[in-house]
C-alpha positions as CSV (number, residue, x, y, z in Angstrom):
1,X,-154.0,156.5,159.3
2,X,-152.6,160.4,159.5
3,X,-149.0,161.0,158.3
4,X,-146.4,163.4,159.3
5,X,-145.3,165.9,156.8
6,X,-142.9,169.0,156.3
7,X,-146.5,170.8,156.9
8,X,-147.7,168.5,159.8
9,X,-146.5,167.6,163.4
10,X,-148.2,165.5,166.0
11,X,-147.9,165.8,169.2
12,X,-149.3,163.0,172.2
13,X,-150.5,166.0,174.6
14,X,-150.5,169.3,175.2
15,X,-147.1,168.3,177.7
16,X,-145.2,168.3,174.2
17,X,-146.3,172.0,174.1
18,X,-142.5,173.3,173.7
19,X,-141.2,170.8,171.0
20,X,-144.6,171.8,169.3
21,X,-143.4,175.7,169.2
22,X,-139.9,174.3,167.4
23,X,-141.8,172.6,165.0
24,X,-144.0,175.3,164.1
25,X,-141.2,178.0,164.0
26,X,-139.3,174.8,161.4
27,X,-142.1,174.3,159.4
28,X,-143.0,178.7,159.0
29,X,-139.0,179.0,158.2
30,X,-139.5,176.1,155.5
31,X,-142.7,176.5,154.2
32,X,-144.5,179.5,155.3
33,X,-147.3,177.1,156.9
34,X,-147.6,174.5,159.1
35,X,-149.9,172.4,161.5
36,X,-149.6,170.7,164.8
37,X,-152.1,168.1,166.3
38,X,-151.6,167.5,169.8
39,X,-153.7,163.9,170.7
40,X,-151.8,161.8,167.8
41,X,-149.2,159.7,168.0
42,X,-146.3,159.8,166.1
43,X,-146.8,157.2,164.1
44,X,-150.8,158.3,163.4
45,X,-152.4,156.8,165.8
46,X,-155.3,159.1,167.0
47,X,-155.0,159.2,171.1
48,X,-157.2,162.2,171.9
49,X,-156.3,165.1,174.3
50,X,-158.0,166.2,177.5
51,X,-159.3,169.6,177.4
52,X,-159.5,172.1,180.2
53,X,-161.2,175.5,180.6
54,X,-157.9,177.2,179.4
55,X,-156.0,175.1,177.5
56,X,-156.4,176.5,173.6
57,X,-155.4,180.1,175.9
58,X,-152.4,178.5,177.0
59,X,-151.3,176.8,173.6
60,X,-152.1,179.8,172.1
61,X,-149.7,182.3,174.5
62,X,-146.8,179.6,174.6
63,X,-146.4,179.9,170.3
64,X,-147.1,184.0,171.0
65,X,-144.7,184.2,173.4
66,X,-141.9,182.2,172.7
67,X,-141.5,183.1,169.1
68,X,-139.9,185.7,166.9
69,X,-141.0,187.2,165.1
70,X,-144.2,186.7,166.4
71,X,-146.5,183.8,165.6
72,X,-150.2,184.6,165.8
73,X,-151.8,180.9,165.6
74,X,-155.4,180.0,164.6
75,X,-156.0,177.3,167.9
76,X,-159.2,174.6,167.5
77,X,-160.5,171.7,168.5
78,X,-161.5,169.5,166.5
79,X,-163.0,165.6,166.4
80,X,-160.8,163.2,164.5
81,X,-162.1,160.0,164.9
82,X,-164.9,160.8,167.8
83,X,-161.6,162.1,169.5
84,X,-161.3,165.6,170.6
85,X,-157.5,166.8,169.2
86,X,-156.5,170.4,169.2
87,X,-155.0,171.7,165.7
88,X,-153.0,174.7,165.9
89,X,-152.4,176.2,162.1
90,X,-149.9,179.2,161.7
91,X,-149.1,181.1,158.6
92,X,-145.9,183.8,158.1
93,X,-143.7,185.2,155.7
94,X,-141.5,187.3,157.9
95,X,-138.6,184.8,159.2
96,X,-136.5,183.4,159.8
97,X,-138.5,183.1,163.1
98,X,-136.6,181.9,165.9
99,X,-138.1,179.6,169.1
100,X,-136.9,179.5,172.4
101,X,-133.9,181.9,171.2
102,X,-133.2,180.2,168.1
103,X,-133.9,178.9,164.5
104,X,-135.0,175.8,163.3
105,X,-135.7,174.5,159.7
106,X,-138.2,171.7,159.1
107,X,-136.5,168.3,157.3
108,X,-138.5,165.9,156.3
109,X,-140.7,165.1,159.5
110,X,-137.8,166.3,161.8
111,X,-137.1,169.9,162.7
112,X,-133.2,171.0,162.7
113,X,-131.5,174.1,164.3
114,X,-130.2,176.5,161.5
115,X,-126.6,176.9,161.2
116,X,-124.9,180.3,161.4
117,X,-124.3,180.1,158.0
118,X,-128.0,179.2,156.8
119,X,-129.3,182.2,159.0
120,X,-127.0,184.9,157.5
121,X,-128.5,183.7,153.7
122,X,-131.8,184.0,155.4
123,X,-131.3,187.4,156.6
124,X,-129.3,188.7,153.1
125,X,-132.8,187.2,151.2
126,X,-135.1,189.1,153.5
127,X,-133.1,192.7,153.1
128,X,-134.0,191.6,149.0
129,X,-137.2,190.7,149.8
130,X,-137.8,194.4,151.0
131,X,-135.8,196.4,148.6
132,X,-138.9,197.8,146.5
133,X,-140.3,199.8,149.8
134,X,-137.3,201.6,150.5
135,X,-136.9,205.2,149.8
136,X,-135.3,206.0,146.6
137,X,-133.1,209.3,146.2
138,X,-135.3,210.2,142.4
139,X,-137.5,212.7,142.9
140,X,-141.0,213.6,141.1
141,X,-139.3,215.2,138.3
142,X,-137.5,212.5,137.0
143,X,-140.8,210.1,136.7
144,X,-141.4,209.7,133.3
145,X,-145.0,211.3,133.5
146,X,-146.3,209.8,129.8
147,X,-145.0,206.4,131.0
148,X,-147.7,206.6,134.3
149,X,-150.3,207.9,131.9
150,X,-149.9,204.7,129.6
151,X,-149.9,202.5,132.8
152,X,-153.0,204.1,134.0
153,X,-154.5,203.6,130.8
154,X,-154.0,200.2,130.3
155,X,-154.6,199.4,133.8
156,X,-158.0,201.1,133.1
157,X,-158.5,198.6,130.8
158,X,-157.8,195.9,132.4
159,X,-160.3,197.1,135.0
160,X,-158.0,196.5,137.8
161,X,-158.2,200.1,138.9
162,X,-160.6,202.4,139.9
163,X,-159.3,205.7,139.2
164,X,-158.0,208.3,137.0
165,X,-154.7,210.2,136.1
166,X,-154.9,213.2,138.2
167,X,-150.9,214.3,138.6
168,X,-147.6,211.9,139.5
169,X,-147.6,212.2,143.0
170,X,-151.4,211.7,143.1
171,X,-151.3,208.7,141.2
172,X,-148.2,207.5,142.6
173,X,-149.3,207.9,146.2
174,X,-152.8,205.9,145.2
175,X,-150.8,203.2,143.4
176,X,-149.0,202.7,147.2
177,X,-145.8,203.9,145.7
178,X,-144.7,206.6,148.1
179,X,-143.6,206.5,151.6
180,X,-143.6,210.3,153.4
181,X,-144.7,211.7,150.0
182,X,-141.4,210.4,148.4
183,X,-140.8,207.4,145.6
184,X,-140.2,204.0,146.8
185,X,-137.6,202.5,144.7
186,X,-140.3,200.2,142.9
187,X,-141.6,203.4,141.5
188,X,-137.8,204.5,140.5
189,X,-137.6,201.4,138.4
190,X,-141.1,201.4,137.1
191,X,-141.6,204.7,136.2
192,X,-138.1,206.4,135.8
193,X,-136.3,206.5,132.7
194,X,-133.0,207.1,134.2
195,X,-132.2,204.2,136.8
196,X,-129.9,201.1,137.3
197,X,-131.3,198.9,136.0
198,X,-129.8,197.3,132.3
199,X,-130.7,194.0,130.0
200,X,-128.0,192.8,128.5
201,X,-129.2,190.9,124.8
202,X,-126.7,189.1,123.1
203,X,-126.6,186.5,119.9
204,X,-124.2,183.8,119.7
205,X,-123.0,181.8,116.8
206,X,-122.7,178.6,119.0
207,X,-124.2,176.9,122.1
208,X,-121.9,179.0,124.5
209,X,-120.7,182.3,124.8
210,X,-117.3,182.4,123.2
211,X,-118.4,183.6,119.7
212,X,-121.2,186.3,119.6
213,X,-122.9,187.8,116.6
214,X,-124.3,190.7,118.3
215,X,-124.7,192.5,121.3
216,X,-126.5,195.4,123.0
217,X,-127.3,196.8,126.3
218,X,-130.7,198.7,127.1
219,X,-131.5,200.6,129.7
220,X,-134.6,202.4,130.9
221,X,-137.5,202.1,133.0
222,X,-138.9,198.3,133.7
223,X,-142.0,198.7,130.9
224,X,-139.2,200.3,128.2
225,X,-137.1,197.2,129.3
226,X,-139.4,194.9,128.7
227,X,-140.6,195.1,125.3
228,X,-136.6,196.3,124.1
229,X,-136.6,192.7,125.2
230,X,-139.3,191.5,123.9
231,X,-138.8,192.9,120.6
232,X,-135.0,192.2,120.4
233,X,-135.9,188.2,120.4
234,X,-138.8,187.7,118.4
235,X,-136.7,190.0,115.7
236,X,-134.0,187.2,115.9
237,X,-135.8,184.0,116.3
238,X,-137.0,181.9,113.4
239,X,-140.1,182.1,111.8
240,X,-142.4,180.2,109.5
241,X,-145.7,180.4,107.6
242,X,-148.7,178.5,107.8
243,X,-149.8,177.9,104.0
244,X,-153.8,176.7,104.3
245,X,-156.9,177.7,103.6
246,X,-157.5,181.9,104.5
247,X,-155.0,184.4,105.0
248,X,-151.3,183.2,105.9
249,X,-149.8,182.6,109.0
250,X,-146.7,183.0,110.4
251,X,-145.5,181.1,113.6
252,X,-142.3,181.6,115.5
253,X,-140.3,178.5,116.6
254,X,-141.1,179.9,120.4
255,X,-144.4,180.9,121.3
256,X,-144.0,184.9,121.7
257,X,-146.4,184.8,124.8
258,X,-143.9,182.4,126.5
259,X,-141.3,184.8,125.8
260,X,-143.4,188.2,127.2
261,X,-143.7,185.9,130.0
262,X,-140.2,184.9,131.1
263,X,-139.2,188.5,130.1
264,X,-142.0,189.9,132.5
265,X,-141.3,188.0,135.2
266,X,-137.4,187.9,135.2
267,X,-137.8,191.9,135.9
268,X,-140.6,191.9,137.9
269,X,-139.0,188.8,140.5
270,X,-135.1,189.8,140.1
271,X,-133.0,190.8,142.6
272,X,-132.6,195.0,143.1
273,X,-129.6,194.6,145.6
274,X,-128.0,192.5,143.0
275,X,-125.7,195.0,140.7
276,X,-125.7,192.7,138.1
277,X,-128.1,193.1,134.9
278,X,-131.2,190.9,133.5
279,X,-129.6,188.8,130.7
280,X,-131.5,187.7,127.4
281,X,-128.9,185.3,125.1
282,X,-129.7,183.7,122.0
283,X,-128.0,180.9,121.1
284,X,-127.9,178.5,118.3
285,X,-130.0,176.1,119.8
286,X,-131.8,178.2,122.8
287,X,-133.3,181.1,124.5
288,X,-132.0,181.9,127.9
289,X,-133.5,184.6,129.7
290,X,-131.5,184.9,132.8
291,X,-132.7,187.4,136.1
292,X,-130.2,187.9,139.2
293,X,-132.0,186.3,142.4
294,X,-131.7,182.7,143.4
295,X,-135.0,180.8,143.3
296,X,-136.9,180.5,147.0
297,X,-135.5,177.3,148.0
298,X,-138.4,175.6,149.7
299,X,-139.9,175.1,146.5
300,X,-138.6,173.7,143.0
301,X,-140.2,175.9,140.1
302,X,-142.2,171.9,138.8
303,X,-144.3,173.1,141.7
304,X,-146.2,175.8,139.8
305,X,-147.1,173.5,137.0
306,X,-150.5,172.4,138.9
307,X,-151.2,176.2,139.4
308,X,-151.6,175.5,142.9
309,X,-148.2,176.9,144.2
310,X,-148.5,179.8,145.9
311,X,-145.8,182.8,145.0
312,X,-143.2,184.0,147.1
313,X,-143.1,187.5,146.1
314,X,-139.3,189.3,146.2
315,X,-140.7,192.6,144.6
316,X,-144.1,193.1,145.9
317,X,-144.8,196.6,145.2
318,X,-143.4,195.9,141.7
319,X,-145.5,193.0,141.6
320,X,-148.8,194.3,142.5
321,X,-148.4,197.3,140.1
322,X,-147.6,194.7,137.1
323,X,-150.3,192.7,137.6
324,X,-152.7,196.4,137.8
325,X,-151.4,197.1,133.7
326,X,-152.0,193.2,133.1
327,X,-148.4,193.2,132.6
328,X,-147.8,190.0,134.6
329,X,-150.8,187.6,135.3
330,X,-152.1,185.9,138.9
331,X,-149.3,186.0,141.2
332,X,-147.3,182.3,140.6
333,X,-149.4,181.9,137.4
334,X,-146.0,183.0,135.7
335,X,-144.2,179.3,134.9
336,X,-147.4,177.7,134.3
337,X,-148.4,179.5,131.5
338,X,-144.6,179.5,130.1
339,X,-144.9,175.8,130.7
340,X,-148.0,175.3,129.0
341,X,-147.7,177.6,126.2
342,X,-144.5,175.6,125.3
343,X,-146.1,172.5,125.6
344,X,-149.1,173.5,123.4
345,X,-146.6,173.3,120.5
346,X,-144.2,171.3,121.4
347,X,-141.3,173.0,122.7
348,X,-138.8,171.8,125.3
349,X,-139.0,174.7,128.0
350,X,-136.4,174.4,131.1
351,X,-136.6,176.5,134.6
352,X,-133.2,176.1,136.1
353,X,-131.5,177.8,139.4
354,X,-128.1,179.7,138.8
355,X,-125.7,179.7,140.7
356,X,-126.7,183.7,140.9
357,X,-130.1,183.8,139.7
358,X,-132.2,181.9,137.7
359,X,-133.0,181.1,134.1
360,X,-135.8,180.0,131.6
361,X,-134.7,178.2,128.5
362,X,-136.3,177.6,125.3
363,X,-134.8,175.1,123.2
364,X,-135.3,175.8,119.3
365,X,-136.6,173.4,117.3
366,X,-134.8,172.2,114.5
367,X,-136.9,172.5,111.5
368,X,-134.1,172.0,109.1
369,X,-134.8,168.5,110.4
370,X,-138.6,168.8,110.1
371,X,-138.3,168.9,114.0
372,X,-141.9,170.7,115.5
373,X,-143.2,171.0,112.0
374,X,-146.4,168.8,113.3
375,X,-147.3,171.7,115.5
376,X,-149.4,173.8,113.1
377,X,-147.3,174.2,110.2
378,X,-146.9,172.6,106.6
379,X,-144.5,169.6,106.4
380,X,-143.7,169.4,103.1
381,X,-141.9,172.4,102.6
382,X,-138.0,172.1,100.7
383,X,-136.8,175.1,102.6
384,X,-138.5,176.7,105.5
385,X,-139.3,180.8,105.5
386,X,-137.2,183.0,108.2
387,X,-138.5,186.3,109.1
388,X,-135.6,188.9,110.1
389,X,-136.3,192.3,110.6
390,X,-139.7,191.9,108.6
391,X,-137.6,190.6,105.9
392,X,-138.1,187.2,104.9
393,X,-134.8,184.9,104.2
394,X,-134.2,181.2,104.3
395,X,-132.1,179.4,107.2
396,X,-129.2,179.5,104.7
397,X,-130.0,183.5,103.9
398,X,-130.4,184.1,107.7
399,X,-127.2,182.4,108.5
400,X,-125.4,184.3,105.7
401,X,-126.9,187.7,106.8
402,X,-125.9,186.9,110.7
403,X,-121.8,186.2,109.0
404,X,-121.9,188.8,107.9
405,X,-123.0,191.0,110.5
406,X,-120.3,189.4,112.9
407,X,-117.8,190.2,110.0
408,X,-118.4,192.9,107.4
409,X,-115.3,191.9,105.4
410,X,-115.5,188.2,105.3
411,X,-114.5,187.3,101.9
412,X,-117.3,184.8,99.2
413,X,-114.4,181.6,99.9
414,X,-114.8,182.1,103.4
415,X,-118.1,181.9,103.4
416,X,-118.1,178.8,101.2
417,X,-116.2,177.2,103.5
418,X,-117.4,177.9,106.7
419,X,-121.4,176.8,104.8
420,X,-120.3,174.1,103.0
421,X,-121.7,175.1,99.7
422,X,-119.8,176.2,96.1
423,X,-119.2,179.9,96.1
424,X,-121.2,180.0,93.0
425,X,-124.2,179.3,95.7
426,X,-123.0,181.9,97.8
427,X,-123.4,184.6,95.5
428,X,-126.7,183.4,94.8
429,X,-127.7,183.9,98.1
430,X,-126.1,187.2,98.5
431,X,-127.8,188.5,95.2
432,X,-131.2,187.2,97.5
433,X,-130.3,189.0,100.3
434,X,-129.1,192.2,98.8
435,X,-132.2,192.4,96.6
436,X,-134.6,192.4,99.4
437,X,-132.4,195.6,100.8
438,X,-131.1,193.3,104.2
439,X,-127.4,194.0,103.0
440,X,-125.3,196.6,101.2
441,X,-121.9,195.9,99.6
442,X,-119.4,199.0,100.1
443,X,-116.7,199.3,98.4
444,X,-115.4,197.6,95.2
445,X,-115.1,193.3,95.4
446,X,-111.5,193.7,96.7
447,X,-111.1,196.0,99.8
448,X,-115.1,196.9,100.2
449,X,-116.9,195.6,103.0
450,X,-121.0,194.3,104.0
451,X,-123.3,196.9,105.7
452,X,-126.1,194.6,107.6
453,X,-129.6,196.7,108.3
């Protein structure tokens, strides 16, 4: 027995033509797909439908012409059951598409007009959806031209091109990042250093944002953005060494390919005609990396898991020439491989929507706790190694060094306080620190205050 779906409608005849054209417009403005069967019933029941000499023609020209945009169908016949039923499959991207004069969104196995409200969202998310072809006002000279010659090269690599550097504008206009031999605003952000564009990075001492330890801004153009990122939270995330058999190993608490990841695809899918910046927070017991741009909502981000999702790309332009470099993978291959990196080892990995945007969090294991330890590390260690900086300290150290940072003139009874520990301990673990040249004491005891490299 055949069901009704978001992504199928049946119809009794070919005399249902018009409701059929409001369910295909619902299920396009839903889903981006849909199918109607006219010679089923509604509840499955396969009926059959007569078929004249013209009668795919005249299915066909009643979607054509009473939608809008326009809906090109693919119209068939096909035998379902020794029946003869026609099966009209469309495909678009471009709504919200409107039938009969107005919009309709597909719920559950009904179709619903759109409210006033619904269509102005609709119309704000397709203005962002075209951002990256617009015209920028940068001109040729302010392309960063060693940046396109990196690109190129690594893009050469990858074998996902099939020609040389020549000049910017050549290799521009071949990369389909010109209009009327000026940049699009996807090549302003890709390949311009001065742009505006910003990731804010930011440590804090808790698991909100009241205290923070440290903060910066970077700026540049998307590939400079990305590994300022990149590099700005695997130098202050935990990391540990695998003591076996061959050469060590060190393993961070999040697996760094996760992180490129998220990083890669918050800038490649934000939203451009948002003013507000990429965010990348550390907190005490996660990563959030946060992009402006809410999450298409006729799918949940679980979808991609199975790999069988297909992307809804905001930044297409952007998105096509990130995937040339091998800077982002398949298109909608993004969250699976986040996923199943994380799961490989046994972190907790979260997509949620914001209320702006939308964010990926890694939740840090706890291996004070011997939490994740299982995952290709040694168990039995007292006190578990921390690189920072290339430097390696202890949790304790770590936490110490961070203090300080956030405070240069915190005094040795503070800090014994605030740890827990005798201040005899404290020294001990300032003597550590300042020996392997991560701190520098200014000053005399009384009045001087901690430089933090």
């Amino acid at each position: 027995m055949f069901k009704e779906s978001e992504t199928v409608e049946f119809k009794k005849s070919t005399a249902e033509v018009k409701a059929a054209v409001v369910s295909i417009v619902a299920m396009l403005n839903k889903h981006g797909r849909g199918e109607v069967y006219f010679g089923i019933a509604d509840d499955g029941k396969v009926l059959g439908q007569t078929i004249g000499r013209t009668t795919l023609k005249d299915v066909t020209q009643a979607v054509v012409d009473n939608t809008e945009p326009k809906v090109y169908p693919k119209v068939e016949v096909r035998q379902i059951e020794g029946k003869d039923c026609i099966v009209v499959e469309a495909h678009g991207k471009l709504g919200p598409y409107f039938a009969y004069g107005r919009a309709y969104v597909r719920v559950g196995e009904s179709d619903k007009a759109m409210s006033p409200q619904n269509l102005e969202e609709r119309f704000m998310e397709k203005r962002a959806f075209l951002w990256d072809k617009e015209v920028s006002e940068k001109t040729f000279a302010d392309v960063n031209e060693e940046v396109v010659k990196e690109f190129m090269r690594k893009a050469k690599a990858a074998k996902r091109i099939d020609f040389d550097f020549q000049n910017v504008k050549t290799t521009l206009n071949k990369l389909g990042l010109l209009h009327k031999n000026q940049l699009t605003k996807a090549a302003e952000v890709l390949f311009c250093d001065e742009n505006s564009m910003e990731v804010q990075a930011a440590i804090f001492a808790g698991t909100d944002k009241l205290t923070f330890l440290d903060i910066k801004s970077f700026k540049g153009n998307l590939f400079s953005l990305r590994q300022q990122a990149e590099v700005y939270v695997n130098g202050n995330i935990k990391w540990r060494a695998e003591i076996k058999s061959g050469p060590r190993k060190e393993i961070p608490e999040i697996p760094v390919e996760a992180i490129r990841e998220a990083i890669g695809n918050s800038l490649c899918h934000r939203d451009y005609t948002n003013p507000k910046g990429n965010e990348v927070a550390i907190f005490k017991d996660r990563v959030d990396i946060y992009n402006p741009g809410l999450f298409p909502k006729e799918i949940n981000p679980e979808d991609f898991f199975t790999g069988d999702q297909q992307s809804v790309l905001r930044n297409p332009l952007i998105a096509e020439t990130m995937y040339k470099s091998k800077d982002i993978e398949r298109w909608g291959s993004g969250i699976k491989r986040i996923h199943d990196e994380c799961v490989a080892v046994g972190i907790r990995v979260e997509f949620k929507r914001a209320k702006t945007g939308f964010v990926v969090s890694f939740y840090r294991p706890k291996w004070e706790e011997g939490e994740g330890l299982d995952q290709g590390g040694q168990k039995g260690w007292s006190e578990k190694v921390v690189r920072k900086g290339g430097q390696k300290l202890t949790l304790k150290q770590t936490t110490i060094r961070d203090m300080l940072k956030q405070d240069p003139y915190i005094s040795r009874k503070t800090l014994s306080e605030k740890l827990d520990i005798h201040e005899s301990a404290v020294q001990k673990h300032l003597d550590a620190i300042r020996t392997k040249g991560v701190i520098k004491r200014v000053g005399p005891d009384k009045g001087g205050h901690w430089e933090v490299s």
